[in-house]
C-alpha positions, 0 to 999 in steps of 0.5 A: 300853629294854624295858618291864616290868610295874609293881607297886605294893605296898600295904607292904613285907609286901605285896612280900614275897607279891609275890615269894613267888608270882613269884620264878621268873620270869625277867622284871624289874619295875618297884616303884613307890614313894611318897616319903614327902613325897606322904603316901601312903608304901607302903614304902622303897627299902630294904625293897624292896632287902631283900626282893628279896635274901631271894628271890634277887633285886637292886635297880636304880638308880630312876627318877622317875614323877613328884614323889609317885612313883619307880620301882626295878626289881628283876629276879632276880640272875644266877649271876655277879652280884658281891655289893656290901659293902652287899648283903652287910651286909644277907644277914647282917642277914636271916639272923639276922632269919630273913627269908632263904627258901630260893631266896635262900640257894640264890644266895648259896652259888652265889655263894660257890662261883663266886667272884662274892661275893667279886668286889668285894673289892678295890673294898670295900678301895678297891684301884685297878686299876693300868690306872686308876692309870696313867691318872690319872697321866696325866691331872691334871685327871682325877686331882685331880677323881677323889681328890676324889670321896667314898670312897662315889662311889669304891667305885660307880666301882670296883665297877662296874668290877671287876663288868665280866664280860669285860676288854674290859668292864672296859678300857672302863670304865676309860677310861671312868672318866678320860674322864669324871673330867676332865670333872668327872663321877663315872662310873656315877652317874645323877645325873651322867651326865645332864649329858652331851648324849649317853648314855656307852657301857659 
């Protein structure tokens, strides 16, 4: 994996000039982020998720430093990126807090006229694409492991799979999905996958 620059903000307001000075930039970062039980909180994954979309850019899934430590790459957001319900919960929440800048509505309005804001819609509404479906019918240990799953682990899976840019993408996450799922894991969750020997293609 390419390394990028790591950052440690003193606090969320600190992330914020942060941005305000590199937004442009093309490269990731690393935020690195105290747990609060290490008594040396700085600021949340939350705030730095928050701060990354007023300027444009989006959070990553985290990784351990070590046990007062962690890490969230936050990297700027693509033209075609899709919009999470979350995400989009929170663009309100900033606007009417007036904290959203310029350079992040600019992404937002390319979002909503190249239709990435509303690509998620269906995973928001719990619609299954009928490939899956099919599959699962196929498949009953898959099948009764993925209608287990918590409506939250099932909009990941879904949202990832609707976020695929091409349909061969979007097939192999599939399959992917039901391979997994009778296996007993939940497709695209960190904490699961790593109880595979081997890293799943995408």
């Amino acid at each position: 994996m390419r390394e990028f620059q790591a950052i440690t903000p003193k606090s969320r307001s600190d992330f914020r000039i942060w941005l305000s000075k590199h937004y442009g930039q093309k490269d990731s970062v690393w935020v690195v982020i105290f747990k609060a039980a290490s008594g040396k909180s700085n600021l949340s994954a939350a705030d730095v998720a928050e701060e990354a979309l007023c300027w444009g850019w989006i959070d990553s899934v985290p990784n351990k430093l070590d046990d007062n430590r962690y890490k969230l790459r936050v990297s700027p957001r693509s033209p075609t990126s899709a919009w999470s319900a979350l995400n989009k919960s929170r663009v309100k929440k900033l606007i009417a807090e007036g904290l959203m800048t310029a350079h992040g509505m600019k992404k937002i309005n390319l979002a909503k006229s190249n239709g990435s804001w509303t690509k998620l819609n269906a995973s928001d509404r719990f619609e299954m694409p009928k490939e899956l479906s099919r599959l699962l019918k196929q498949h009953k240990k898959a099948s009764d492991f993925y209608q287990s799953m918590a409506p939250s682990s099932k909009r990941v899976i879904l949202e990832w799979i609707n976020a695929a840019k091409t349909e061969s993408t979007r097939q192999k996450r599939i399959k992917e999905t039901v391979r997994l799922a009778a296996l007993g894991i939940r497709a695209n969750h960190y904490v699961d996958l790593k109880k595979l020997k081997k890293p799943t293609r995408a």
